[in-house]
C-alpha positions as a printed NumPy array, in Angstrom:
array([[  0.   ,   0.   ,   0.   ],
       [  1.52 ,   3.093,  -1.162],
       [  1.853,   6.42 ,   1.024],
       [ -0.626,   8.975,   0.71 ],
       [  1.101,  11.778,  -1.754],
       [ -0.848,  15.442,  -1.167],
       [ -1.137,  17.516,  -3.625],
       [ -0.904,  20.047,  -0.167],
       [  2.251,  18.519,   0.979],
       [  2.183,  20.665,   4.121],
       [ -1.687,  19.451,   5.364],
       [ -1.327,  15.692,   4.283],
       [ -3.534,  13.617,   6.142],
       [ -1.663,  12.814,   9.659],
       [  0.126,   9.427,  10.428],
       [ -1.573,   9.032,  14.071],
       [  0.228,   5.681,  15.23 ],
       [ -2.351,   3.112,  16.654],
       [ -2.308,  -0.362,  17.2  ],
       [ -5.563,  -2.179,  15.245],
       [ -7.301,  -5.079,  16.688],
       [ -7.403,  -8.447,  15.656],
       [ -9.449, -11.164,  15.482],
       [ -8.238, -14.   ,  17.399],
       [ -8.502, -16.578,  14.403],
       [ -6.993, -13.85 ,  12.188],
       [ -3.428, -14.557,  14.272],
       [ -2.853, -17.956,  12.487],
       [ -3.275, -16.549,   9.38 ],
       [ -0.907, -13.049,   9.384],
       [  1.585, -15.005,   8.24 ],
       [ -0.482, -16.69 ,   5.23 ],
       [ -2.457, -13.138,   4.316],
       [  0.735, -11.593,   4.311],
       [  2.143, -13.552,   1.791],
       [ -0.887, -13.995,  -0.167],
       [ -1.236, -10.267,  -1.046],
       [  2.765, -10.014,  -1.85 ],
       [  2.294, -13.081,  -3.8  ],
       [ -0.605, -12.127,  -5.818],
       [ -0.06 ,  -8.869,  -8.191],
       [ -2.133,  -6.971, -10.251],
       [ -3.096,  -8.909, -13.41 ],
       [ -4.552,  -7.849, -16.681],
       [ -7.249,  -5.162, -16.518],
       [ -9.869,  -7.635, -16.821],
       [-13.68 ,  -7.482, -15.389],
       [-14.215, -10.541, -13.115],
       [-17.734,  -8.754, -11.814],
       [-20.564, -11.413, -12.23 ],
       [-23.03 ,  -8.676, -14.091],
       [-25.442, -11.788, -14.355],
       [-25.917, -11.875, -10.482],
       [-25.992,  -8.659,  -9.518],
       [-28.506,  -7.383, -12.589],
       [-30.914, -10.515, -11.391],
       [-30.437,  -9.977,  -7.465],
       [-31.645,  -6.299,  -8.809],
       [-34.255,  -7.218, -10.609],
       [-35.786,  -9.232,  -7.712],
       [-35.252,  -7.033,  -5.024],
       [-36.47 ,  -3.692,  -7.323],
       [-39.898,  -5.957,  -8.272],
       [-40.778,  -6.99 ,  -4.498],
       [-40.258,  -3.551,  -3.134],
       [-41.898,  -1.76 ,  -5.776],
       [-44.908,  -4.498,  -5.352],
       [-45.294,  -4.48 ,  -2.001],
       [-44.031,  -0.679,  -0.652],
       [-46.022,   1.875,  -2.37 ],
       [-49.283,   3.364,  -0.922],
       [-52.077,   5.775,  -1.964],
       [-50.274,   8.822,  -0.734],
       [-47.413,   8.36 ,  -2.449],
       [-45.515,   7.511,   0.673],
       [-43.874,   4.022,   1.085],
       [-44.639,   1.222,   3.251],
       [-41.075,  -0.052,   4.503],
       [-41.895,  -2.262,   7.579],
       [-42.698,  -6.068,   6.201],
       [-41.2  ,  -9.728,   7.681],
       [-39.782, -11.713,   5.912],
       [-42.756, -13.133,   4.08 ],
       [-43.737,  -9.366,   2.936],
       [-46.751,  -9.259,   5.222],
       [-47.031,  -5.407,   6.955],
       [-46.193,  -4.471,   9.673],
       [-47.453,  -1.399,  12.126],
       [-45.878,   1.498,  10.816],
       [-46.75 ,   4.427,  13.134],
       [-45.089,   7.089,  11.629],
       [-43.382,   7.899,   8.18 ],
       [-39.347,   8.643,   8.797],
       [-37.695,  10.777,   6.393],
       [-34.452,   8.478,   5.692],
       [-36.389,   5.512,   4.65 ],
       [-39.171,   7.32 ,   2.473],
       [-35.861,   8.896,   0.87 ],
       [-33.624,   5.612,   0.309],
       [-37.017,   4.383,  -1.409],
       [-37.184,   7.294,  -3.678],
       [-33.025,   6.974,  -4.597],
       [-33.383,   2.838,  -4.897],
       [-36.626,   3.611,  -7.451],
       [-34.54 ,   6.418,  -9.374],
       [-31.42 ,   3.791,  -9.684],
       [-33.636,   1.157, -10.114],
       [-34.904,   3.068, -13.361],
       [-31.635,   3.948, -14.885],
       [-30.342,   0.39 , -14.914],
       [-33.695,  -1.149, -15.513],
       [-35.427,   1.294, -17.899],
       [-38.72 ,   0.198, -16.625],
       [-40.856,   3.233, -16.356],
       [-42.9  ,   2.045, -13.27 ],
       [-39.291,   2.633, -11.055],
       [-39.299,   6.188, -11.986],
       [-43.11 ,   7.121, -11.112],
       [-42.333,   5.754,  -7.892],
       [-39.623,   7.828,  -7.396],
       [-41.255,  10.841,  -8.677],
       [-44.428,  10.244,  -6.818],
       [-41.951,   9.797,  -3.268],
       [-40.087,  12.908,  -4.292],
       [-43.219,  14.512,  -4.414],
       [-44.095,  13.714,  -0.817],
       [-40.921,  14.981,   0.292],
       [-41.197,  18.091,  -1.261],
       [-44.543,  18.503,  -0.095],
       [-45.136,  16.595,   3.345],
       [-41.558,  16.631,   4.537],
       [-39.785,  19.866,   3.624],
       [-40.447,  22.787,   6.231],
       [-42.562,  25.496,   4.489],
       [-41.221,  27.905,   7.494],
       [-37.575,  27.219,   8.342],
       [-36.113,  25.104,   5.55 ],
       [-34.706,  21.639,   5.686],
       [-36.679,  18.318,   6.59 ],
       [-39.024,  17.38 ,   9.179],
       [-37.66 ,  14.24 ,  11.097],
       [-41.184,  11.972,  10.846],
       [-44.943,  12.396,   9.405],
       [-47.995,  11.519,  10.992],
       [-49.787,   8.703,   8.924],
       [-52.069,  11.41 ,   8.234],
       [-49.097,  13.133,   6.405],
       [-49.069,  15.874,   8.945],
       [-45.276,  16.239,  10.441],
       [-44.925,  15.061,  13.844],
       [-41.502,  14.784,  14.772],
       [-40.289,  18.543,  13.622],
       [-36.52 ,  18.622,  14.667],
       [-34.664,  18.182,  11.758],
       [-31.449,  15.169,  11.395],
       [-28.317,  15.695,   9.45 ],
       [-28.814,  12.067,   8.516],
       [-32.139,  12.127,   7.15 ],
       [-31.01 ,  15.339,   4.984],
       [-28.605,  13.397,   3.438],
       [-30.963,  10.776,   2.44 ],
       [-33.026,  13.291,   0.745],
       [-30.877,  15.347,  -0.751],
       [-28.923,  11.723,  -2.597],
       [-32.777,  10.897,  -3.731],
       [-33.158,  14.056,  -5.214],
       [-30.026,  14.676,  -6.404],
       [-30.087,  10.977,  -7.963],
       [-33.851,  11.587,  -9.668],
       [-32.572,  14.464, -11.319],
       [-29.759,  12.799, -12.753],
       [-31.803,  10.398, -13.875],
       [-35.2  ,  11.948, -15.244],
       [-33.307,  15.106, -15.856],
       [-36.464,  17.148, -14.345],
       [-35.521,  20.602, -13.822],
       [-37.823,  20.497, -10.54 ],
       [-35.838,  17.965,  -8.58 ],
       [-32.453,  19.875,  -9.477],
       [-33.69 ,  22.787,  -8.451],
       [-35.131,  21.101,  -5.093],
       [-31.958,  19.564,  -4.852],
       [-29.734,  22.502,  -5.311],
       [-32.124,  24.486,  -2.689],
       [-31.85 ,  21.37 ,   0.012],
       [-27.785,  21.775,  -0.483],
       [-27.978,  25.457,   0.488],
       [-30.327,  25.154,   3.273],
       [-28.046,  21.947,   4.884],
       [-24.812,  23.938,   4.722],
       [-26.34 ,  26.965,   6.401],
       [-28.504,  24.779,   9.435],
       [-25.897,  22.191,  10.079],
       [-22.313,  22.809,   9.74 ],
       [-20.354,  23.611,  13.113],
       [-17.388,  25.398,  13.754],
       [-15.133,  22.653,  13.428],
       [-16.571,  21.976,   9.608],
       [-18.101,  19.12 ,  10.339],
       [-22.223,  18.033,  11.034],
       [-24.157,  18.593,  13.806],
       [-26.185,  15.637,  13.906],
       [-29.835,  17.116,  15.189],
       [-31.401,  20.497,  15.28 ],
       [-34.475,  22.01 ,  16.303],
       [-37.314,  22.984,  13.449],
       [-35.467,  26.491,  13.675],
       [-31.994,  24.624,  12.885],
       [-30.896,  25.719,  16.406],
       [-28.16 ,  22.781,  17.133],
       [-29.036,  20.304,  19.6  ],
       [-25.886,  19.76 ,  21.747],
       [-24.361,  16.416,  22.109],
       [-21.545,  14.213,  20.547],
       [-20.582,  13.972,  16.808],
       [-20.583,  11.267,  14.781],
       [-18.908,  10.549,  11.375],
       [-21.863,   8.871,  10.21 ],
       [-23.867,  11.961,   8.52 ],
       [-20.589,  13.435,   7.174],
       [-20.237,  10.486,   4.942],
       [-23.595,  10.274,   3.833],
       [-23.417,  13.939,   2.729],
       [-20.592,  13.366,   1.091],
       [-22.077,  10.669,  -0.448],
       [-24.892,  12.36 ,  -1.649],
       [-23.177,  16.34 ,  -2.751],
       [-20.888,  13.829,  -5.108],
       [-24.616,  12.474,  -6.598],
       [-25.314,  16.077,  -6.585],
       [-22.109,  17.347,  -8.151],
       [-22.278,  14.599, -10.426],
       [-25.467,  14.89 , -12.03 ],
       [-25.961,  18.483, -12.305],
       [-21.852,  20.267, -12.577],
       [-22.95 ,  22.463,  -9.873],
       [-20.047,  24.399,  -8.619],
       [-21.218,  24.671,  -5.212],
       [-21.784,  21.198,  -4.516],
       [-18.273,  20.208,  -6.107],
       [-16.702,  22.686,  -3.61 ],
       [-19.279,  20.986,  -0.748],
       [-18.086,  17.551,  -1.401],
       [-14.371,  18.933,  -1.479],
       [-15.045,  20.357,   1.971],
       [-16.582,  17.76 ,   3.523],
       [-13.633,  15.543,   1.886],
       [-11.429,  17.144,   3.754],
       [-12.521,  17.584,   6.671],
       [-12.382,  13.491,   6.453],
       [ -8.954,  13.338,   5.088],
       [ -7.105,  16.107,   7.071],
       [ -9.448,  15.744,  10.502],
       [-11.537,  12.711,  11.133],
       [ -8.536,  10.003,   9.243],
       [ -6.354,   8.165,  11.792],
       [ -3.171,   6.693,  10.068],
       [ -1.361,   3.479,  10.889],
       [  1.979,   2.992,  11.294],
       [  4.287,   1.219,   8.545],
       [  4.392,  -1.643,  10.883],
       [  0.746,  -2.259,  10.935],
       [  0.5  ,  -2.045,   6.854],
       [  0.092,   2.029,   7.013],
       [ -3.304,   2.037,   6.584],
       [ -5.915,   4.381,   7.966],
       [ -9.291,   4.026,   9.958],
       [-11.861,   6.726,  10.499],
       [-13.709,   6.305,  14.209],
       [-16.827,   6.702,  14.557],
       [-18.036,   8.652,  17.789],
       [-16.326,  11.631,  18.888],
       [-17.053,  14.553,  21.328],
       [-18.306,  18.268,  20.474],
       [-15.058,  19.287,  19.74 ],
       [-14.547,  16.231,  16.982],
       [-11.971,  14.667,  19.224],
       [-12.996,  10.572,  18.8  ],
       [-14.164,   8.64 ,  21.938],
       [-10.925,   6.736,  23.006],
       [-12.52 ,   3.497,  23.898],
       [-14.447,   0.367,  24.23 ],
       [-16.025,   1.776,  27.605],
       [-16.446,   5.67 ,  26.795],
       [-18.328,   4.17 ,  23.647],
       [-15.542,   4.302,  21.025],
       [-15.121,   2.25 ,  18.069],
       [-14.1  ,   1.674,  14.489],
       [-17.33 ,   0.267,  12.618],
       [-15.959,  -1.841,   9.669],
       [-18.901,  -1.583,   7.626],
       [-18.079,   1.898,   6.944],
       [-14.753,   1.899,   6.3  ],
       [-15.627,  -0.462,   3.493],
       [-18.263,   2.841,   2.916],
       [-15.826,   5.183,   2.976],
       [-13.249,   3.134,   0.683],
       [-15.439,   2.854,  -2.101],
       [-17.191,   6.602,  -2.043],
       [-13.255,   8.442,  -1.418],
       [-12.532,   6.096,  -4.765],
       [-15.293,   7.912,  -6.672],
       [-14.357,  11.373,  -5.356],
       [-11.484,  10.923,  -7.331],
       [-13.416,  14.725,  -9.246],
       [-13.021,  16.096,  -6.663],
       [ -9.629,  15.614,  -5.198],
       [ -6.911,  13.245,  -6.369],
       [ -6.039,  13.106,  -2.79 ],
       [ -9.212,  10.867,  -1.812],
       [ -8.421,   7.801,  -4.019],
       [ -5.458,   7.37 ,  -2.411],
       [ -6.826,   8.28 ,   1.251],
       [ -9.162,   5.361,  -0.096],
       [ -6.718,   2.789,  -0.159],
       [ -4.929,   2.918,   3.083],
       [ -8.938,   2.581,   4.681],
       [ -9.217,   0.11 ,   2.727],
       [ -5.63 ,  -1.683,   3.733],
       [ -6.997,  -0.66 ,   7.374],
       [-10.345,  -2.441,   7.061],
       [ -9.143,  -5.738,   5.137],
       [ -6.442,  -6.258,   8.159],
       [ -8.671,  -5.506,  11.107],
       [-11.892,  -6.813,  10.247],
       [-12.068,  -9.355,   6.988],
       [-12.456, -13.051,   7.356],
       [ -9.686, -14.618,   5.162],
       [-11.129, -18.038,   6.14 ],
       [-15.173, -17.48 ,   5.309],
       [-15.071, -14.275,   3.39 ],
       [-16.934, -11.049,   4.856],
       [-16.258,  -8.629,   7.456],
       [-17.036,  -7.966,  11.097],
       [-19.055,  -5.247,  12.671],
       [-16.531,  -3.298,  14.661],
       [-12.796,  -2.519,  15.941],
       [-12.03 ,  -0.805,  19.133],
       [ -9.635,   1.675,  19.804],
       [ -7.934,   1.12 ,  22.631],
       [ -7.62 ,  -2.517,  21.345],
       [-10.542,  -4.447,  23.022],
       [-11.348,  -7.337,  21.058],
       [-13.168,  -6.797,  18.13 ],
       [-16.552,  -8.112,  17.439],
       [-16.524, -10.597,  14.491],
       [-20.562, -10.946,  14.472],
       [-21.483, -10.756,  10.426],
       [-24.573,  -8.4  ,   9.451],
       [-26.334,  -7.876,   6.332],
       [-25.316,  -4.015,   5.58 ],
       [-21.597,  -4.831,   6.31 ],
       [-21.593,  -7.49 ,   3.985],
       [-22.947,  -5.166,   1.114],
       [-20.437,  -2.662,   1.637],
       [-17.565,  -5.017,   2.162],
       [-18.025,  -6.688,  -1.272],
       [-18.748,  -2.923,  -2.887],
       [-15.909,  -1.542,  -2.359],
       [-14.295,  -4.57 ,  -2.683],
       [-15.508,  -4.681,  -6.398],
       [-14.176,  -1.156,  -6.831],
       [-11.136,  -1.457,  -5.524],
       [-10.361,  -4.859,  -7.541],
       [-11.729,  -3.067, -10.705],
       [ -9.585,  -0.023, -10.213],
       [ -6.285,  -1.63 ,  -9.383],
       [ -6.758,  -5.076, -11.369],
       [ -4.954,  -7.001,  -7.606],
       [ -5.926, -10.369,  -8.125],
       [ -5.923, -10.206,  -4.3  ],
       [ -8.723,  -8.225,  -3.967],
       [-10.453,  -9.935,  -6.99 ],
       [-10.568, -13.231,  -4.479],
       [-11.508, -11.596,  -1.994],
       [-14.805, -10.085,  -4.192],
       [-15.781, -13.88 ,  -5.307],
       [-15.367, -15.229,  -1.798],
       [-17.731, -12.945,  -0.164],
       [-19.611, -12.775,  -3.32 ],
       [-20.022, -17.23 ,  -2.418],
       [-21.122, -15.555,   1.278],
       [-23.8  , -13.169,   0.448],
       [-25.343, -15.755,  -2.461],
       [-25.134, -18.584,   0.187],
       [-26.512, -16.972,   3.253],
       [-27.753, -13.61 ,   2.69 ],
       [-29.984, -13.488,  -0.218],
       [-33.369, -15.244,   0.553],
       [-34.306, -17.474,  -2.371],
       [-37.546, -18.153,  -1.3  ],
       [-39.195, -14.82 ,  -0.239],
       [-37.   , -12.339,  -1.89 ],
       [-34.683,  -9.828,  -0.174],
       [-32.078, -10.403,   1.933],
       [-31.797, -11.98 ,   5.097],
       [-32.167,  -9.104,   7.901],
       [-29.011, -10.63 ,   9.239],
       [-26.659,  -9.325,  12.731],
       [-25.277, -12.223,  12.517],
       [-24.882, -14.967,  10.205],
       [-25.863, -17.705,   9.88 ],
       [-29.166, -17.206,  10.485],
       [-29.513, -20.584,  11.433],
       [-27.615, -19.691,  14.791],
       [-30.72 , -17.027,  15.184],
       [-28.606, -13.841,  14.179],
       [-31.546, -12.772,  12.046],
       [-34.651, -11.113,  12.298],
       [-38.488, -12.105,  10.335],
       [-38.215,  -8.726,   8.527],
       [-37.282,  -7.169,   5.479],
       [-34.121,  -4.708,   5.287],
       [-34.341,  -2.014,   2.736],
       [-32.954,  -1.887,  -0.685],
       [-30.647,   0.641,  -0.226],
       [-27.233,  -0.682,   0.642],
       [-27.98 ,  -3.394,  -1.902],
       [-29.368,  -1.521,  -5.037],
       [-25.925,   1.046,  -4.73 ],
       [-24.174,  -2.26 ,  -4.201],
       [-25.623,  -3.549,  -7.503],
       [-25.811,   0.057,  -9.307],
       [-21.896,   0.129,  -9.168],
       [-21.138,  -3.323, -10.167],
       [-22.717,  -2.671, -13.669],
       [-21.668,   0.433, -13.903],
       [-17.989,  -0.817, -13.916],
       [-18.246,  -3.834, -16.148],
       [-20.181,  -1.568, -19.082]])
């Protein structure tokens, strides 16, 4: 793994020395991983993503959802078990109306079936007229089932799920409504929830007052996630100077290097206090969640636009998550790492798995290692084999597999994690 080269020499992303976790069956193979990676280099540029699988998993999961989730309001229904039967849904959330309305808009794009985009128009429309605050600006948290808003305070979260539907409708149907709506959500997230620091407050009153409390990195990379979509789709100059600050804040702030000795990668925690300084242990309720440095590894890779620092910032993650959390013997990763070198917890969930083989995919497909080609097919073998339910559809709501241990729940996760899974798979091997 190759040093992180700055184009800003003199604010390179800091080498903060820290010894990673292990997992205890991980120490019999260092030796063996070690060798394998120095043992395998990059081949010939050549696709090995199975297009076939991921267009049909897709196509399955796109046709349940858009079967079973849509209601007379517009609004979707998102709570089923496993066998698609409702469930009480008491309130509509803004994050999960707005991954509905993004999964739809993909959905279309890679699909061209015209259904996928009037369900993603008709849930844009409900944001835009049930969830946006006529008064302040911004998002309501919840709706009423009546459509009235309930919970008022508005999450940095939940604004980043709306503004990545939006932002990814527009790219998609190219109406100049949802760019505009889009553009307008940008403006009114960077004035309500940026702190001093430059990075997210994660609540606020209706009023975008700041609720006080500790930071978490969790927002910041969904907002990054969804300015790029923003950036992307409609060349906005503003939102390609938002991702680069958000970026950076990442890169130069948040990013905790590894020393040579450990591989040199680089881990981002996830819980810090007001004054982003990260939680500094197991007890005080610090930790490393894996799952998103797999996140972060593949979204740095495509902000490659914006900065040709993040690519490589995206590697040593990367190099960071594959040592401290991946399962050489069954394929996968774990949930979370610890900083102060508690032991990690191994336990297997769905959403980790998704991200895991994403950026996995984009990694392998960028750099052509054969080493991180295996590594895609072997957890590709884990999420056909014990995520993805055959029989109902969907995937396993798993927090643990197997499931046949009783790490999973009689309910159906959304299609979010999986459909940008599955949207940047094919997008690669075109």
């Amino acid at each position: 793994m190759r040093r992180l080269e700055s184009e800003l020499p003199e604010r390179s992303p800091p080498l903060v020395t820290h010894a990673h976790p292990q997992f205890d069956r991980r120490a019999i193979l260092a030796l063996l991983s070690g060798l394998a990676g120095c043992g395998e280099p990059a081949g010939p540029q050549r696709s090995r993503i199975d297009t076939a699988w991921h267009r049909a998993d897709l196509e399955a999961l796109l046709q349940r959802w858009s079967r079973h989730s849509p209601r007379p309001d517009g609004s979707f229904q998102l709570a089923f078990d496993r066998a698609w039967t409702p469930q009480p849904q008491a309130e509509l959330e803004l994050t999960g109306q707005a991954r509905l309305v993004y999964a739809f808009a993909a959905g279309h794009e890679l699909t061209q079936e015209r259904r996928y985009l009037d369900l993603a128009r008709r849930g844009a429309d409900l944001l835009l007229e049930r969830f946006h605050d006529p008064l302040h600006g911004g998002f309501f948290h919840t709706l009423a089932p009546d459509g009235s808003p309930r919970a008022m305070h508005k999450r940095a979260y939940g604004h980043a799920f709306a503004l990545l539907a939006l932002a990814e409708l527009y790219r998609v149907g190219r109406d100049a409504r949802h760019r505009d709506a889009a553009l307008r959500a940008w403006a009114e997230i960077e004035t309500g929830f940026f702190d001093a620091m430059g990075g997210l407050v994660n609540e606020c009153g209706r009023d975008f007052k700041p609720f006080p409390g500790a930071r978490t990195q969790n927002p910041v990379m969904h907002m990054f996630e969804a300015v790029l979509a923003l950036a992307e789709g409609s060349g906005d100059k503003a939102a390609q100077a938002g991702a680069r600050r958000l970026g950076d804040f990442v890169a130069y702030r948040l990013l905790q290097g590894q020393a040579e000795s450990d591989g040199g990668g680089a881990r981002i925690p996830e819980w810090y206090d007001e004054a982003w300084k990260p939680l500094p242990s197991k007890d005080a309720g610090g930790y490393i969640d894996l799952g998103h440095q797999f996140e972060w590894s593949h979204l740095l890779t495509t902000g490659a636009a914006v900065s040709p620092v993040y690519p490589q910032v995206a590697e040593r993650v990367l190099a960071y998550a594959l040592a401290a959390g991946y399962d050489e013997i069954d394929g996968g990763c774990g949930t979370r790492a610890f900083p102060d070198g508690a032991r990690a917890d191994a336990s297997k969930g769905w959403w980790q798995q998704a991200e895991c083989l994403h950026a996995l995919l984009v990694a392998a497909q960028a750099s052509g290692r054969n080493d991180l080609w295996r590594r895609y097919e072997q957890t590709l073998g884990l999420v056909r084999e014990q995520l993805v339910d055959a029989g109902q559809g969907g995937w396993q709501a798993a927090y643990a597999l197997p499931c046949r241990s009783g790490g999973c729940k009689d309910e159906q996760p959304d299609p979010y994690h999986m459909v940008r899974l599955h949207q940047a798979a094919l997008k690669l091997a075109t």
